[in-house]
GUTORDREN-404493 format. One record per residue (C-alpha): residue in one letter; x, y, z. Coordinates in steps of 0.1 Angstrom, whole numbers, plus 5000, padded with zeros to 4 digits. Layout:
BEGIN
aXYZ...
This chain:
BEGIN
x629586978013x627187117992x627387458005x630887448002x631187367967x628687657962x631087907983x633887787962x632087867928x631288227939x634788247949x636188197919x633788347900x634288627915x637988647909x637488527877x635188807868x637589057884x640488927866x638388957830x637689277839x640689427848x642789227816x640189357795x640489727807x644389737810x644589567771x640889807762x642990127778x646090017757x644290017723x642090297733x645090527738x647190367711x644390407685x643490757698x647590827695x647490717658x643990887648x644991167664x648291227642x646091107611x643791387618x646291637621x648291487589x644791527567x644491877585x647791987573x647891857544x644492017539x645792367547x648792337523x646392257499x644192547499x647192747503x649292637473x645492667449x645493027465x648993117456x648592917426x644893157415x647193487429x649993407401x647093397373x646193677382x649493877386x650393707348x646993857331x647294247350x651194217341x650594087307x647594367299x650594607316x652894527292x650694597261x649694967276x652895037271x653594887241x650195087226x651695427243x655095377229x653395267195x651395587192x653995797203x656695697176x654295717151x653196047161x656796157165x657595987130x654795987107x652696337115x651496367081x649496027084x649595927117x646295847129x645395657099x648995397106x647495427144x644695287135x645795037114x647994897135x646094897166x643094737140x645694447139x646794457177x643494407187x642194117160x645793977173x645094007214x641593927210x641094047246x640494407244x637194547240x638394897228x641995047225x641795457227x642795757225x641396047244x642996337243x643396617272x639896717277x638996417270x637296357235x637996037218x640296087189x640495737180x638895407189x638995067180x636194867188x636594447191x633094417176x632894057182x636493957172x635994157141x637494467150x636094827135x637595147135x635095397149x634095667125x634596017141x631396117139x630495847165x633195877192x632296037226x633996287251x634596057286x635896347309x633896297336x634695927335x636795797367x639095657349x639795937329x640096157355x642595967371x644895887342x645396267336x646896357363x649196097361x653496137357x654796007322x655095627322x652595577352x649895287346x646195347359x644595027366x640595047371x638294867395x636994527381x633294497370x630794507343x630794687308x627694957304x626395117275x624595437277x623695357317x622795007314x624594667319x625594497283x624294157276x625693927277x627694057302x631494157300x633594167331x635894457320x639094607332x640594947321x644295017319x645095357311x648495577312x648695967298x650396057269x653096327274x654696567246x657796647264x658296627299x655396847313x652696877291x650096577287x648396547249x645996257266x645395887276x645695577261x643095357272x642394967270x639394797280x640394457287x637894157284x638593937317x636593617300x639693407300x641293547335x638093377349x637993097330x641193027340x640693117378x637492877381x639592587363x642492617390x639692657417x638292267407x641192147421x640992307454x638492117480x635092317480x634892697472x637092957458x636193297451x637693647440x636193947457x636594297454x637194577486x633394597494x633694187500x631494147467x631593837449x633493887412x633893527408x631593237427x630792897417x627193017422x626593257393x623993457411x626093607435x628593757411x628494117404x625894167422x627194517435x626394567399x622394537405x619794737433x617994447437x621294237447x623394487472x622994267496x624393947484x628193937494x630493777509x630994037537x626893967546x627393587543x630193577565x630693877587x633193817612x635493617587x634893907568x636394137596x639493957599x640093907563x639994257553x642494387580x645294147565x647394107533x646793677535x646093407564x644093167571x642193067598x639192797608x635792947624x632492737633x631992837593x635192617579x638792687567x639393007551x642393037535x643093407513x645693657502x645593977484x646693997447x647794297430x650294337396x653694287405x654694597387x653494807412x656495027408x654295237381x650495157388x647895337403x644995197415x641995257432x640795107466x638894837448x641694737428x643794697460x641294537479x640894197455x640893887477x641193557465x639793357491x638792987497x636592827519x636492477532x633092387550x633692167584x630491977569x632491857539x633891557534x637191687536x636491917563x636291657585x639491697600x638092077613x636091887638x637091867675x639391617675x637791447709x634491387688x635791237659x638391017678x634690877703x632690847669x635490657650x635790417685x631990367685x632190277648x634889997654x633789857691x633889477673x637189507679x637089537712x636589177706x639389067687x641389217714x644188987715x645089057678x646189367692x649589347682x648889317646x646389597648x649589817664x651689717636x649289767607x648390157625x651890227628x652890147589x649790387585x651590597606x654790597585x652890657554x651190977567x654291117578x656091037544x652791167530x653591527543x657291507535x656391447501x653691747498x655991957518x659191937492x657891817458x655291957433x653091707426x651991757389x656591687380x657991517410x660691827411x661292017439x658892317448x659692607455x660292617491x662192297493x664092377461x665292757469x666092607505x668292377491x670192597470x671192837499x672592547517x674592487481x675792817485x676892787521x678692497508x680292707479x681592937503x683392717522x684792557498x685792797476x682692587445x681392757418x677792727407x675592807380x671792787374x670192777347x666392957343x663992827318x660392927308x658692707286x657492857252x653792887239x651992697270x648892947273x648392847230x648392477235x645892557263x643792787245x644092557211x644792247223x643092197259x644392217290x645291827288x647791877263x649092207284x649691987308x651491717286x654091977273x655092067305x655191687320x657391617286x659491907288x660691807328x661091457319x663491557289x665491787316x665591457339x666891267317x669591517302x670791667332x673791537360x672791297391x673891567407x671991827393x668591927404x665292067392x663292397412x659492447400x659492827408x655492827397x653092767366x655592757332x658692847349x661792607360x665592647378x668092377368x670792427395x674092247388x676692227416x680192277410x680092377378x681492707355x678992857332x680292727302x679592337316x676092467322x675792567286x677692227271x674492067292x671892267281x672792187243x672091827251x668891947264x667992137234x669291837210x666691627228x664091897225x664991877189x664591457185x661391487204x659691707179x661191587152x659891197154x657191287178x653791307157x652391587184x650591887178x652392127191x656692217192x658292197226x660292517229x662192617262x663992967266x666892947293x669593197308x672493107330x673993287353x677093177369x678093207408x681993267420x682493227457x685093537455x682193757444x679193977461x675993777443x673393637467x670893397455x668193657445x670593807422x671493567407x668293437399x667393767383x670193747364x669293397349x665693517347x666593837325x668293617303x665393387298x663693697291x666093807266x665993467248x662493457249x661793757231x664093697206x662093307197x658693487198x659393657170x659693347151x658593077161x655092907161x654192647189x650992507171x651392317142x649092467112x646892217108x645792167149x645392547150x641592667161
């Protein structure tokens, strides 16, 4: 009897053993797959949102740089067309009102280490020094002849109204590096009396102290490194100082990106932008060059600058780089207590799927809005407004959109912090929110510049809404104690079904409005109040 009992216990205990077993691997297999299921996706969310990350900072550092070489553009030819009225109108004392003006151009700009003047063989005729934001007139006696300068060389033989652009690097003073240093740019275009015959070249040195101050602020946001190289894969700008410019020094040719990462390296420099993930991280980059390019010449190293970011796989966020396997075993290992708790795994399905949810609405929301306004980006926005034209079309709707640039954002940033930038153009979207239609909707095209679109609606209903805008504009800085005046230039352009516009033309014809507009409020207007001026 004995033995029997015995026989029965190991029967029993057998089964129940195999039982245990096999409920615990059907309900372990269950959560194992669901869990990997879920981690899975929230890998591939963080990846994603990761990449659309470093790619909006990239596009973001490539649109800083466009507005400084298209800004330093526009004063080349404002200098050339200066100097060639005055010589055209004022022969008897025309150098002296040159240099006089350009003496106040250059105290005004602040970001030009020398405006000149060489003519055809190419002696300096007149130069205006920034001496330290004091600026000087050279005395003759102490300009130079820079013919066998490169940039010289290639200005001359320039057509009329053709824009030399230089490579990017160091000012140097009788053959050695000035100290402190000054990253310089030249932009240079040849004077021509007539049609044929060149007189010389204006030339502007441009001081890029605030291009990089305002490329390394953009590149804090973005999740590790950002840099700015030039053809040869040098470093211009690093977060690690000592490997800037140093194509500049013999004893640092060897420092560059192209030695630290070869093979990246390789494929970077065979495409325009991309971005791709090697055993060395994320690399995200694109090539920027003025958008002008209709009349600028450059040089190879001036189209070869790369802005290019790097995300390590070792980083924090990197993480999501990782073979997918590996990080899906370690996060199990990490959480095998519940294994215990298996029967609560119900609850632990339902709490991972919410997470779920909230990734997925996670990437809608970084897909469609800008993140700094809660208006639609770019992408989302223009997409949205060729369906609005489909829709016009059919139905025989008109539409009109309205362009706006806010006024006077790089002075509150320059006097006021990039805080307050930030404010004015937080403020000036939420006054458009709040003045606009339900209907209506808001496009961030990038930086300081906005579309209103406004369905079904003739030009003139566009305008009777933008006045409410502007009254609003007008109440805020009226009973508003802020520093600076919040000033928007618009232009709206007006869409008929019956006629041939597409979308891009009618964007440019909102945007040369704007532009119109804007140039006329310049004039005038001044966006920091006197007594919070520098």
């Amino acid at each position: 009897m004995e033995y029997g009992n015995i026989e029965i216990f190991k029967k029993y205990k057998n089964v129940l053993i195999k039982n245990a077993v096999m409920i615990f691997t059907i309900l372990s297999l269950i959560f194992i797959s669901i869990y990997s299921f879920i981690e899975y996706n929230r890998i591939k969310t963080d990846e994603y949102i990761l990449k659309n990350s470093e790619l909006n900072i990239i596009n973001t550092e490539k649109s800083i740089l466009n507005r400084y070489f298209n800004d330093v553009i526009g004063d080349v030819k404002y200098i050339a067309e200066n100097y060639t009225i005055n010589k055209e109108f004022s022969s008897k004392n025309s150098s002296f009102i040159i240099e006089q003006e350009w003496l106040m151009f250059s105290k005004t700009k602040g970001v030009y280490d020398q405006i000149r003047f060489l003519d055809k063989v190419g002696n300096e005729i007149i130069r205006v020094n920034s001496n330290n934001g004091n600026p000087m007139i050279v005395p003759k006696n102490e300009l130079q002849n820079k013919r066998e300068r490169y940039y010289f060389k290639d200005s001359i033989e320039l057509k009329n109204g053709e824009i030399f652009v230089s490579k990017f690097d160091l000012n140097i003073e009788k053959g050695i590096i000035e100290v402190p240093i000054k990253p310089m740019i030249r932009f240079s275009t040849p004077i021509y009396d007539g049609e044929s015959t060149v007189s010389g070249v204006i030339v502007l040195n441009y001081l890029a102290s605030n291009l990089i101050e305002d490329f390394k602020r953009i590149s804090k946001n973005g999740n590790e490194k950002i840099y700015l190289l030039n053809a040869e894969g040098y470093y211009l700008i690093n977060n690690n100082h000592e490997k800037e410019w140093a194509f500049m020094f013999e004893n640092k040719k060897d420092i560059s990106f192209k030695n630290d990462f070869p093979d990246e390296w390789d494929k970077i420099n065979k495409l325009k932008e991309g971005q791709f993930i090697t055993e060395n991280g994320l690399f995200t980059f694109t090539n920027t060059i003025p958008s002008d390019k209709d009349c600028i010449k450059m040089n190879s190293h001036t189209e070869g600058y790369k802005v290019v970011s790097r995300v390590s796989l070792d980083s924090n966020e990197g993480y999501c780089l990782r073979n997918e396997v590996k990080i899906i075993i370690n996060s199990l290992y990490k959480n095998i207590y519940i294994f215990i708790a298996i029967a609560c795994i119900s609850s632990i399905i339902a709490a991972l799927t919410a997470i779920n949810k909230a990734s997925k609405d996670k990437i809608k929301y970084f897909a469609d809005f800008d993140i700094m306004t809660g208006v639609l980006n770019r992408r989302a926005g223009i997409n949205k407004l060729e369906e609005l034209f489909s829709k016009s079309k059919e139905y025989k709707n008109q539409i009109s959109i309205c362009f706006i640039d806010i006024n006077g954002l790089k002075d509150v940033n320059d006097n006021l912090g990039h805080d307050a930038g930030d404010e004015l153009i937080k403020t000036s979207v939420d006054i458009l929110k709040k003045n606009i239609r339900d209907e209506d909707f808001i496009i961030r095209l990038g930086g300081d510049e906005f579309l209103i679109v406004f369905p079904e609606t003739k030009y003139e209903g566009a305008e009777g809404i933008w006045c409410r805008v502007v009254e609003e504009f007008k109440k805020v800085n009226n009973e508003e104690n802020r520093k600076y005046i919040i000033s928007i230039s618009h232009g709206i352009a007006e869409y008929k079904p019956q006629g041939e516009k597409y979308i891009d033309d009618l964007i440019n014809e909102a945007d040369k409005k704007m532009y119109d507009e804007k140039r006329k409020i310049k004039k005038d207007i001044k966006i920091i109040k006197d007594k919070f001026n520098k």
